[in-house]
ZAKOLDREN-748048 format. One record per residue: residue in one letter; x, y, z of N, C-alpha, C in turn. Coordinates in pm, whole numbers, plus 50000, padded with zeros to 5 digits. Layout:
AXYZXYZXYZ ...
***
This chain:
X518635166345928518545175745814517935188845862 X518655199645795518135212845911516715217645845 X516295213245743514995217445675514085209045679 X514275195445717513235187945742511985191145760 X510775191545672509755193645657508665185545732 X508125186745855507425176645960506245176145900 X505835162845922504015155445940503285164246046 X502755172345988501755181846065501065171546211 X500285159946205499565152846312501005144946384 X501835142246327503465135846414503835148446488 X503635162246431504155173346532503145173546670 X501965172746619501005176446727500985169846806 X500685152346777501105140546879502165143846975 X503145145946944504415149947015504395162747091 X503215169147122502805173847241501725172547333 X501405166947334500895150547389501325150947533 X500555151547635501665145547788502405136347785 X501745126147663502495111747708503675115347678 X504055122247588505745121647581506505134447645 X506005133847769506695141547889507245129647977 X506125113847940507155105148010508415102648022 X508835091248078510345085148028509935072247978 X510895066847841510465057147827511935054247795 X512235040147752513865039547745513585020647695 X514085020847578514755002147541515124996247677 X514664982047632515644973247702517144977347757 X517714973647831519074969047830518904964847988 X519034947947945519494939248022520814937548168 X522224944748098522884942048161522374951748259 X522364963548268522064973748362520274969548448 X519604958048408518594957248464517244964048412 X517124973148352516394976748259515734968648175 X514864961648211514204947748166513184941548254 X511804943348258510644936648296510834924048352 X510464916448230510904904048273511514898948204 X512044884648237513054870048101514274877248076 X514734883648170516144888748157517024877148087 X517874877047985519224866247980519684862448096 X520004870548131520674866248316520104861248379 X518624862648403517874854048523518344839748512 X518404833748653518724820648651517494814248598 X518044800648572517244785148575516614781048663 X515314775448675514274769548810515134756848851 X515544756448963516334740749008516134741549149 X515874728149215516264730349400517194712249392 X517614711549498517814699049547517964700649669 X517204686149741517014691949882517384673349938 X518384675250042518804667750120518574666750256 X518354656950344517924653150442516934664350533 X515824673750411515044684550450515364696550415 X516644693450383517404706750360517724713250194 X517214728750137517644728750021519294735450005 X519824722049935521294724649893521604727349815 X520574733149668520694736649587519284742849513 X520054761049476518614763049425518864776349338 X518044772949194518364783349101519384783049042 X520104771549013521464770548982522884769749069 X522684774349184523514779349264523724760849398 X524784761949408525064751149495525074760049598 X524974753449745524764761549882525984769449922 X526944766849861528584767949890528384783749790 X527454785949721527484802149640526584808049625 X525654804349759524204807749797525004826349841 X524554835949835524394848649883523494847249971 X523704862750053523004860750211521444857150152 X520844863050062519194866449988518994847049993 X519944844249907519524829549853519154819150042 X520614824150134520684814450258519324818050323 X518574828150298517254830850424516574824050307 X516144826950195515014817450117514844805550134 X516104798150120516634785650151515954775550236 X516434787750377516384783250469514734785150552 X514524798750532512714796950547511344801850486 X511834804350346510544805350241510314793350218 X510874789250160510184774150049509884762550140 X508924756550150508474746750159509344733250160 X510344731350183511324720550130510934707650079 X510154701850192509504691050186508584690350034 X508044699549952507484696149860508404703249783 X509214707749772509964716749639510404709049500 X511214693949548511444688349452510394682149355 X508774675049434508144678749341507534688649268 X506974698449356506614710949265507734717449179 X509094719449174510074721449055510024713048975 X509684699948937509074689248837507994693748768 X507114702448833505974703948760506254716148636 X505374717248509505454725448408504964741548487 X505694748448423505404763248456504104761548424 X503554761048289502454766548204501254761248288 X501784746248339500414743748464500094745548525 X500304755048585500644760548710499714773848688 X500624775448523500184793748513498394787748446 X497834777148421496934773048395495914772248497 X496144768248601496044762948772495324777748808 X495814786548757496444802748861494884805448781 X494714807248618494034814348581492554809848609 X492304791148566491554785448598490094782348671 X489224793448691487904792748841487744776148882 X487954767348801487874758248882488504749848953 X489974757348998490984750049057491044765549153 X490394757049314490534771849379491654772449458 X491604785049507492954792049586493534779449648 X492844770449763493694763149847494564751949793 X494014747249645494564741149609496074748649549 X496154757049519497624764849467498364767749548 X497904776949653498914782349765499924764049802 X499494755349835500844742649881501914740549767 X501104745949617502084747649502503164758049494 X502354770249543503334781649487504054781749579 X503954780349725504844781749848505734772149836 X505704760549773507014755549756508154752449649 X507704767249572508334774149422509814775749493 X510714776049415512104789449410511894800449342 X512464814149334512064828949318512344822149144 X513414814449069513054817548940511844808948927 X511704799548952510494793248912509184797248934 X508964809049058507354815449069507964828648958 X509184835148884509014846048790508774837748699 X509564824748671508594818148535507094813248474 X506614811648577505554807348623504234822148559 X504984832048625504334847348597504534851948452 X505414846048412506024849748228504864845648163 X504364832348178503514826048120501774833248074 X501434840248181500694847248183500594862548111 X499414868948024498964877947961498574884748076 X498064896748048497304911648150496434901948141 X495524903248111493504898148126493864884448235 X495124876648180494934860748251495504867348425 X496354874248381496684879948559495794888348614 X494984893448571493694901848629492714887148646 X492294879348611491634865448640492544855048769 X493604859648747494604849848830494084858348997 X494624870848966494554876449107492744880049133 X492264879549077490664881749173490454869049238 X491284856649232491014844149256492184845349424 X493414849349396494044844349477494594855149550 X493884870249573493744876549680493794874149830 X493954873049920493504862250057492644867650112 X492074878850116490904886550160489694885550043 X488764880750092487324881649991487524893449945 X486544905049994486554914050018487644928249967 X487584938649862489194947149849488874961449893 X489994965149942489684975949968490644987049935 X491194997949974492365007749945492565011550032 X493735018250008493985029350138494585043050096 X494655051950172494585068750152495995073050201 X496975086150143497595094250216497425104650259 X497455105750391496605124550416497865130650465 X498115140050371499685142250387499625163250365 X500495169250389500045186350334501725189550393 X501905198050274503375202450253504295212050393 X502605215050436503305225850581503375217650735 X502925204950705502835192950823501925206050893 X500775208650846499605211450929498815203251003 X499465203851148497925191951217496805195251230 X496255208351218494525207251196493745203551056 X495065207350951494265201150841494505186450786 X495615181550881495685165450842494825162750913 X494075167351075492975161151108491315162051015 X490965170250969490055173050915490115165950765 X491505161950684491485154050604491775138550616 X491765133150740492105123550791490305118450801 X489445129750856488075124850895487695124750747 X487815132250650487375131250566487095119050436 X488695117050485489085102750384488205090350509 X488095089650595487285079050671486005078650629 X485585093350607484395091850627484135085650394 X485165085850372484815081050252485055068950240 X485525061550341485795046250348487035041150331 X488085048450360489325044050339489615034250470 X489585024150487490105014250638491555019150681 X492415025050570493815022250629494025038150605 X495115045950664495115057450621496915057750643 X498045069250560499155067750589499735083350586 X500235085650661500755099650667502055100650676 X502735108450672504095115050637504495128550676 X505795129350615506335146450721507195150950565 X506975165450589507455173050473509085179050586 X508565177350743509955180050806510025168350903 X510725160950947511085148450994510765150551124 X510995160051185510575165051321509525165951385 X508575166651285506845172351328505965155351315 X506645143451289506375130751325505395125151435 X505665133751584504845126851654503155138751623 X503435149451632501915159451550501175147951470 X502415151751325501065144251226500605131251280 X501425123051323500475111451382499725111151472 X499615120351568498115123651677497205128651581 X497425137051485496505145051395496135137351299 X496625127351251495985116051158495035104551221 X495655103851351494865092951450493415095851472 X493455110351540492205118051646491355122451480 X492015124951376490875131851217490125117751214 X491025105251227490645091051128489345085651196 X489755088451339488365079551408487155086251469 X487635102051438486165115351385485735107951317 X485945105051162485455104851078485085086651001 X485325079951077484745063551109485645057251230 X485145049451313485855043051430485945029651325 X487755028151386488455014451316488925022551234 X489155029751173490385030751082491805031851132 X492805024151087494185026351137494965034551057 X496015038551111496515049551058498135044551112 X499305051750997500595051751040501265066150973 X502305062851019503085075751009504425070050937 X504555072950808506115073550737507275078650756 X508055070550835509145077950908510235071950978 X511485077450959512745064251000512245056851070 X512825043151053512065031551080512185032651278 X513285038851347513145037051476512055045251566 X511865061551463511065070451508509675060851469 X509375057551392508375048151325507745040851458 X508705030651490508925023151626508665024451754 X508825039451768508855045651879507575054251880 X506535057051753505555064151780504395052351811 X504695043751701503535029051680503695023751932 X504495021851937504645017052074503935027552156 X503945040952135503235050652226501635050552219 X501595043752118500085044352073499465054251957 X500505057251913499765068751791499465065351664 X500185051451672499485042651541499485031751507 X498725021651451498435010451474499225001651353 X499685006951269500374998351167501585005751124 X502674999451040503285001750976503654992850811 X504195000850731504514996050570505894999450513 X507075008050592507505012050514508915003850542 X508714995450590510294984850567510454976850467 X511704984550408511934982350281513144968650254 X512844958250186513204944250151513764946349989 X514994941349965516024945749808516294927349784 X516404927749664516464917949594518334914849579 X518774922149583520224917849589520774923849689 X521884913549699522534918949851523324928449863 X523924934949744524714946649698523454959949791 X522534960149724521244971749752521264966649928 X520754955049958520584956050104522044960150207 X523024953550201524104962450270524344972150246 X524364982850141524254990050157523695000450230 X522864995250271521555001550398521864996050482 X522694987250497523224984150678522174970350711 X521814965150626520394955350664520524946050592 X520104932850662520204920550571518524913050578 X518384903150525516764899350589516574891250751 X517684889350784517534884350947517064899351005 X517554911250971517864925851098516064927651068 X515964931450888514034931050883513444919850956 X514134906650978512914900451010512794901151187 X514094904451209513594910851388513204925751397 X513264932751318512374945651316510774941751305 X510514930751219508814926651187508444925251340 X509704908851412509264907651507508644920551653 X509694930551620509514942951718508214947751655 X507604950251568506364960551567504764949551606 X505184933551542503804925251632503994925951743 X505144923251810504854921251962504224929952026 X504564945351954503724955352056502754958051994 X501874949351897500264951551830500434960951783 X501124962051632501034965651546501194958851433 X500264959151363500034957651196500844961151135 X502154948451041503184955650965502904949350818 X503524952850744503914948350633505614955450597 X506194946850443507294951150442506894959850323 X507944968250253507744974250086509014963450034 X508314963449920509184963549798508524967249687 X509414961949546508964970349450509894968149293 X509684964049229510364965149112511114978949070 X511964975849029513314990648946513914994249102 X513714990949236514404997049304515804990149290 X515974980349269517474973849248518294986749130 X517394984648987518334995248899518325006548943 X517455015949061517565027249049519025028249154 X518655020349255520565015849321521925009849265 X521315014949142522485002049044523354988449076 X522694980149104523064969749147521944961949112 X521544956149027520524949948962521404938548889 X522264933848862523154925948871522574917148746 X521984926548619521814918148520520394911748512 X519534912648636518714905748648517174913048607 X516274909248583515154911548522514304915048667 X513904927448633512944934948765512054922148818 X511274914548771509804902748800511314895448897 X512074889048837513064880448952513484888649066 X513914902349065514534901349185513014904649287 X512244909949265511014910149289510654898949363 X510664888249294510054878549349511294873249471 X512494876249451513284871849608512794882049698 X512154895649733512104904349805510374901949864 X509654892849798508574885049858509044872049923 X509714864749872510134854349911510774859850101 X511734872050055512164874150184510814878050290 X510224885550222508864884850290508014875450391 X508114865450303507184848750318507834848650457 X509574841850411510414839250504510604847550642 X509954860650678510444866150788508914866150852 X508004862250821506794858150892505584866650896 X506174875850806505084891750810504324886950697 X502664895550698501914885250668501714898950580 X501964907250562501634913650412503094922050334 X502684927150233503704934250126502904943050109 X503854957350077503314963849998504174963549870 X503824961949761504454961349659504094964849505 X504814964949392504094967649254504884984449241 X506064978149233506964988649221507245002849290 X505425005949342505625022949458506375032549447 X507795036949505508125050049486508835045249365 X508735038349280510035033249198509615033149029 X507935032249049507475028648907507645032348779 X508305046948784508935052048697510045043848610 X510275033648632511665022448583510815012548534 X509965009248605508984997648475508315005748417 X507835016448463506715023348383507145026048234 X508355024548220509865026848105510245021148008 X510075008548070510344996847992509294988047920 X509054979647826508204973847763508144966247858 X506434958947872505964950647937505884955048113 X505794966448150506914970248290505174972548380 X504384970848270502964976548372502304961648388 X502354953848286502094942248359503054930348414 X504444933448447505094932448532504684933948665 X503904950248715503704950948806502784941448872 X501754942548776500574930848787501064916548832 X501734913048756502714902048838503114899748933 X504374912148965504604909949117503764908949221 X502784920549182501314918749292500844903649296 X500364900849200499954879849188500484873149274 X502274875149203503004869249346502854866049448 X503244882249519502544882849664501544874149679 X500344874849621499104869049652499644851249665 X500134847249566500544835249555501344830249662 X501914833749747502294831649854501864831349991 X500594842049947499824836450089499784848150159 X500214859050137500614868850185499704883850129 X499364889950215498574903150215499034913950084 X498464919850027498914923849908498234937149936 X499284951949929498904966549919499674967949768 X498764969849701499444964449538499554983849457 X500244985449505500484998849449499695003749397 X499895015449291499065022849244499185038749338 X500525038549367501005051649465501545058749380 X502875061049351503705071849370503075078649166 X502525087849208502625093549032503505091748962 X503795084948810504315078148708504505084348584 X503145090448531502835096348412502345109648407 X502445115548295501105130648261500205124348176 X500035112048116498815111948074498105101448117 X496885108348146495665101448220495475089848176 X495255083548060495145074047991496475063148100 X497485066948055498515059148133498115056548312 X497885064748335497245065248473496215058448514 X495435056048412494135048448452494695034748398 X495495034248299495925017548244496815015448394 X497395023548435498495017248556497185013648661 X496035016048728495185015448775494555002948780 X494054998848646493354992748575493054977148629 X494174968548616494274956448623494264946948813 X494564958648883494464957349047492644964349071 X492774971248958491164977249009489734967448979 X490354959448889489154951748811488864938648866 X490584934948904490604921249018489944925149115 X490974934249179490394932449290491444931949398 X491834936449480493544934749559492734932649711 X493854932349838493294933449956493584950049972 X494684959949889494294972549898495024975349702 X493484980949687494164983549536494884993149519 X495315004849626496045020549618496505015749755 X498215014249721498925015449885498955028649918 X497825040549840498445053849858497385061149798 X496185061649787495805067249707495505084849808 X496195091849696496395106349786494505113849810 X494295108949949493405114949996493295135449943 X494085139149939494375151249945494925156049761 X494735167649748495375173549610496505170849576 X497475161849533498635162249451499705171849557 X499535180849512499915198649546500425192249689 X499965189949778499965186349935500655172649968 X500715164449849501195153249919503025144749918 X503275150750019504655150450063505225133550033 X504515123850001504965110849909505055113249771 X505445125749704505865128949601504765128149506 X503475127949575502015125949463501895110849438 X500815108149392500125095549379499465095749249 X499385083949158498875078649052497265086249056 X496645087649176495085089649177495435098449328 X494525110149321494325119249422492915125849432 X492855130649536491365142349565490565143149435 X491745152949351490465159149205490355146949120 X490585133849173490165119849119488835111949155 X488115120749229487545112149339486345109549252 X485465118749175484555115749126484735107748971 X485845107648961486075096948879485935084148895 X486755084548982487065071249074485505067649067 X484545073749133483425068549181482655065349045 X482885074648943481575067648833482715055148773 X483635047748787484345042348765483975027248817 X483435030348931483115017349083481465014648998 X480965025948983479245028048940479115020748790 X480145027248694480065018048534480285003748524 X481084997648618481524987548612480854976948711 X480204982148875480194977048951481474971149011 X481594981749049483384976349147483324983649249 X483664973849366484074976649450485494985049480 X485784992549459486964997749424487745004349584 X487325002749686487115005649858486635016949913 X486075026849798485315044049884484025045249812 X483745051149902482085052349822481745071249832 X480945073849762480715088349749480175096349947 X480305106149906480335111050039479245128050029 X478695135350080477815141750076478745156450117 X478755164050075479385181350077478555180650235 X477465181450311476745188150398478025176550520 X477685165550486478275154350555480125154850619 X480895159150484482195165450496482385177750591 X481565185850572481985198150587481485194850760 X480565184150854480495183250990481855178551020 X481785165550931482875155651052484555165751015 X484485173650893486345175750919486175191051052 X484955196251028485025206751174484885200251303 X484105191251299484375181751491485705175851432 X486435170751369487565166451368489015178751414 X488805190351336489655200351371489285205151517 X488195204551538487805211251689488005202751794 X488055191051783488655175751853490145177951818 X491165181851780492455181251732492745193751844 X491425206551825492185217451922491595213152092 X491365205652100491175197852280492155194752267 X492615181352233493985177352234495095183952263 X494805194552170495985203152203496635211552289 X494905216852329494865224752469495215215152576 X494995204052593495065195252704496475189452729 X497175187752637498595181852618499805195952587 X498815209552599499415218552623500545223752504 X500015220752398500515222452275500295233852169 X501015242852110500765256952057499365254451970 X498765268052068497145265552048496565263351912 X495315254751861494295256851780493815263451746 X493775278251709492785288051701491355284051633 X490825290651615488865289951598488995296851405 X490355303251393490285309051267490995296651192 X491815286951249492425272451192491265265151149 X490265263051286489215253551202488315256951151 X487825264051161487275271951071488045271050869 X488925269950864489345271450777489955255650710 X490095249050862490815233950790488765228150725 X487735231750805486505225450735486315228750607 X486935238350556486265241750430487585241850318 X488635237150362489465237750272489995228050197 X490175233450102491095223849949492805220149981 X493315228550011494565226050021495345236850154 X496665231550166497205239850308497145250750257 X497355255650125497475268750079496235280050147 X494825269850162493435279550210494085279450360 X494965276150441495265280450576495685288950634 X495125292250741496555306750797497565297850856 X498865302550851500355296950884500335298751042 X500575286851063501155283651184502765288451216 X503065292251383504475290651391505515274151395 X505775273651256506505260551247507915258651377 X508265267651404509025264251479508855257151615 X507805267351686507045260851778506515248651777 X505915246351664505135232051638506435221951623 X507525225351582508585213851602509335209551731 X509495224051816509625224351952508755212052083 X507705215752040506255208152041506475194252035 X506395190151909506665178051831507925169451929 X508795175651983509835170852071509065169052209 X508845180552244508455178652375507205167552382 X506765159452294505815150252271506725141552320 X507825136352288508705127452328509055129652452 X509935140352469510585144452623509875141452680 X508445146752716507335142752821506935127052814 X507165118852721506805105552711505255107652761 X505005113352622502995115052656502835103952540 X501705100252524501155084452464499655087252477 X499305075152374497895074752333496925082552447 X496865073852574496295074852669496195088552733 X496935098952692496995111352740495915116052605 X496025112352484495505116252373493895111952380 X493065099752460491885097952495491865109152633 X492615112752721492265123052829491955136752806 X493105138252693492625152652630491525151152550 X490725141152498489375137852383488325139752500 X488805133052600487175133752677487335144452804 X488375152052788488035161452888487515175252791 X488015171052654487635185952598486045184052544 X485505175052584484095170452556483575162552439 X484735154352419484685143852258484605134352333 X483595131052386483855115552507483835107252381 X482915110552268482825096152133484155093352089 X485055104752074486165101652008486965096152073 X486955101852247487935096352295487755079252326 X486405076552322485845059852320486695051052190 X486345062452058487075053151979488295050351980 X489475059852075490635064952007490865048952181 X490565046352241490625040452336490705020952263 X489645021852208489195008752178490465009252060 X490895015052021491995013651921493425011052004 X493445018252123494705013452168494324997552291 X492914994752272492414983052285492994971452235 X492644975152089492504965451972494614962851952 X495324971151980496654967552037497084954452066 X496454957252197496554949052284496294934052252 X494574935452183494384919752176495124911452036 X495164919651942496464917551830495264909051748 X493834908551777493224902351626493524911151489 X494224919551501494144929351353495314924851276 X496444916951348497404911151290497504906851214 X495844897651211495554885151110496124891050955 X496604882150883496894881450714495374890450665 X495784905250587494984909850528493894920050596 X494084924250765492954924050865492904939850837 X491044941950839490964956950848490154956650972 X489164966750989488314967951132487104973750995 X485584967751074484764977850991484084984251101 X483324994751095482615005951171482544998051342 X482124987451326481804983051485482694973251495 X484094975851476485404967451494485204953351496 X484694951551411485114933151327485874934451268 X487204926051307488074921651224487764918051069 X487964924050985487814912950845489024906250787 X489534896250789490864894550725490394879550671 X491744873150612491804862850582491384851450620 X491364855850741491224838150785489774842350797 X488744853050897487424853850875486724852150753 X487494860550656486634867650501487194859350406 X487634844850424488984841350333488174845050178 X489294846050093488714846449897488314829649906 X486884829549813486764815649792486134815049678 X486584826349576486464827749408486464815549344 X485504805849282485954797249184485014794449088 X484674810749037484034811748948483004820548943 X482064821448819480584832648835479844824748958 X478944835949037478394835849156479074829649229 X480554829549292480774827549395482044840049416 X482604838049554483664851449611483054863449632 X483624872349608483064884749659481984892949577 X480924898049621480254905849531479414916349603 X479154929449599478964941849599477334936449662 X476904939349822476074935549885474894948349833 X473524945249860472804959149835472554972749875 X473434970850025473324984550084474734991050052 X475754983050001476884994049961476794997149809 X476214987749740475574989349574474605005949595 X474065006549719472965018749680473905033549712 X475395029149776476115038549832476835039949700 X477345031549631478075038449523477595037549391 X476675041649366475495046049289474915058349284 X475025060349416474785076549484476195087549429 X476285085749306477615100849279476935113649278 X478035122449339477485134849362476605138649235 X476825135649114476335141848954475755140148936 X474735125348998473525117548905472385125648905 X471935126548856470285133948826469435123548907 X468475124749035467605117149091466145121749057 X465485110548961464165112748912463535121849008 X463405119649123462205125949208462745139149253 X463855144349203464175158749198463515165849078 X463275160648987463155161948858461485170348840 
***
């Protein structure tokens, strides 16, 4: 009606961020659906002389390639037919339960089929899956991890924000390229910032999976995340990849001591259109399953660059929560999203946050953008930089460990200038277009690449090659640390291409803390089964995140 006379507070609402989202109904056939799709199959296995010949409905004779690797090495065989006997709801009872602990579930859930662990997850409310997963985490202990990323692939200021996010406690750090070329830079410049600013932090570089391959083997970084696992086989051939090619790619990055995990993620099937009817939580749960099955001991998952498609749909945020559980339920390392920005309103942002933050994950942010929004070439993150003091009275109201603790302005402003001034040795030494004194100078005190003077990008890509051509590696990167007079850094940057070698970081869940102890699963296992027991906030990191920059301290007073 062209005169329609509006509800004055219905107009105003409706400028609102929230409805800058996307939000969109159901519809099933196209995949657009959380969970309990119509289409999802039925929980069924039958298993003959060891072998499952039937599963999810499907006889082996109409198994797809997804179904023949599950088949053949996710599930547990030997127990499947009884655990498919058992009731979902007991299970989802089992999960929520403190007094039925982790070890007793994991021989259950590992010998689920993908519909029977999404049914299993149906059963469950938000609050009961925030109770489920602080229990069945595999790491005591949670932590996060950071992207130090800047739109001009600046390596003095990814080093100086690389020390920075260390020095705030990030264990894992992940970087990226705004030009595909400047790959081997940012990863010396994320490496040489990370272990300025705490020794043991690992660091990787986002980037075709062979360049990926080829930097992790030189020594420039100790892990990788970004091999990506699809729930239908339509989405995976398409990419030229089935789960045998990922699971000898996993094999290539342990052998040469590196820390992998795979991605997946809910809505990436519909955003490839090939979702085949099926409910995001199912195909989800085959792209862990493929996981289980190829021997890699973590996921990153909970939808990531994709969340925008559950974020959409009803039920689509604790969906995510789900899939994360999953993971956990399998035994397997969990970087439970909370990456790629979703929403404009904060509220939504902190509910997407919320339920991994309160459990508890082995990383509650596969991404949390170390750096301003503005800078970060993973298309922005759910939580960034001008988040930080949130974040922290957040850890302080609640007592949560949430993985960073507050950090001191006098404290920042040393380690990102020895970090940039350690980045220009390097550079001089490996003979790379110089550092100037007006760069670091400027990467210590700055907010974003915008406070930088411009580098010649061309050169620096020129550069970036001749990193390869010359086949220079870590070990040239400790020669240039301790000849330019960083003997500390170059000690740490050493013991890291150490820690390579001996492959304890492999372990399910493994970080390094300050004096390189492994913490992972099998050391730190979760052994939650109930009040006062599992993990809890010791007194010397309780006095660290307590300390927010804002608080008023009586004896100032």
């Amino acid at each position: 009606m062209a005169n329609l006379k509006r509800q004055k507070r219905v107009e105003a609402l409706e400028k609102r961020p929230v409805h800058l989202d996307g939000f969109v109904d159901e519809w099933p056939e196209e995949g657009l659906i959380a969970m309990e799709s119509p289409s999802d199959p039925k929980p069924s296995v039958k298993v003959v002389a060891g072998k499952i010949v039937e599963m999810d409905g499907k006889s082996e004779a109409e198994f797809d390639l997804i179904d023949q690797f599950i088949a053949k090495h996710a599930v547990v065989a030997k127990d499947a037919e009884k655990v498919m006997a058992m009731d979902s709801l007991k299970i989802a009872k089992m999960l929520v339960d403190p007094n039925v602990r982790r070890e007793e579930i994991i021989p259950i859930t590992t010998a689920m089929t993908p519909a029977k662990a999404a049914e299993v997850i149906c059963q469950l409310n938000f609050a009961e899956m925030i109770m489920a997963t602080q229990k069945m985490r595999p790491r005591k202990m949670p932590a996060t991890q950071a992207h130090v990323t800047n739109i001009r692939d600046n390596p003095v200021l990814l080093a100086a924000d690389a020390a920075d996010a260390a020095l705030r406690g990030f264990p894992e750090q992940e970087t990226t390229t705004a030009v595909a070329r400047y790959a081997p830079l940012n990863a010396i410049s994320i490496m040489v910032g990370s272990q300025t600013g705490r020794p043991g932090v690992i660091t990787q570089c986002s980037v075709e999976e062979a360049m990926e391959l080829n930097l992790g083997m030189r020594g420039f970084t100790a892990y990788a995340e970004t091999i990506s696992v699809y729930g239908t086989e339509q989405v995976f051939t398409d990419g030229d990849d089935t789960p045998w090619s990922k699971g000898f790619l996993a094999s290539c990055y342990a052998s040469r001591g590196l820390k992998m995990r795979f991605t997946s993620g809910s809505g990436s099937e519909v955003m490839m259109g090939y979702a085949e009817g099926k409910s995001m939580l199912y195909l989800e749960t085959r792209c862990i399953f493929i996981t289980k099955g190829c021997g890699v001991q973590g996921l990153q998952n909970g939808a990531v660059s994709c969340i925008g498609i559950p974020g959409a749909v009803p039920s689509g945020i604790r969906e995510v929560l789900g899939e994360n559980l999953l993971c956990m339920m399998l035994d397997i390392e969990c970087a439970s999203g909370n990456d790629q920005a979703f929403s404009h309103s904060d509220i939504r942002r902190a509910e997407r946050l919320l339920g991994q933050f309160i459990a508890g994950t082995d990383y509650v942010s596969s991404g949390y953008s170390s750096v301003p929004n503005y800078d970060n070439t993973f298309a922005g993150s759910n939580t960034d930089a001008m988040d930080y003091d949130d974040y922290y009275a957040m850890q302080r109201d609640l007592k949560i460990n949430g993985g960073i603790i507050p950090a001191k302005e006098e404290d920042l402003i040393k380690v990102r200038n020895k970090a940039a001034r350690a980045l220009q040795a390097v550079f001089k030494a490996l003979d790379l277009p110089a550092i100037t004194d007006e760069e670091v100078e400027a990467a210590t005190y700055a907010n974003t690449s915008q406070d930088m003077p411009e580098r010649n990008m061309v050169e620096d890509m020129k550069a970036a090659q001749g990193v390869l051509d010359r086949n220079i590696t870590g070990v040239d990167v400790v020669k240039g640390l301790y000849e330019g007079g960083f003997q500390d850094i170059a000690e740490t940057v050493l013991k890291l291409l150490q820690q390579r070698i001996a492959g304890d970081f492999l372990q399910t869940s493994a970080i390094f803390d300050k004096d390189w102890n492994v913490i992972s699963a099998v050391n730190n296992c979760n052994d939650y089964h109930g009040p006062g027991t599992g993990y809890h906030i010791d007194d010397d990191l309780w006095e660290k995140i307590k300390a927010v920059p804002m608080a008023i301290n009586p004896s100032d007073v």
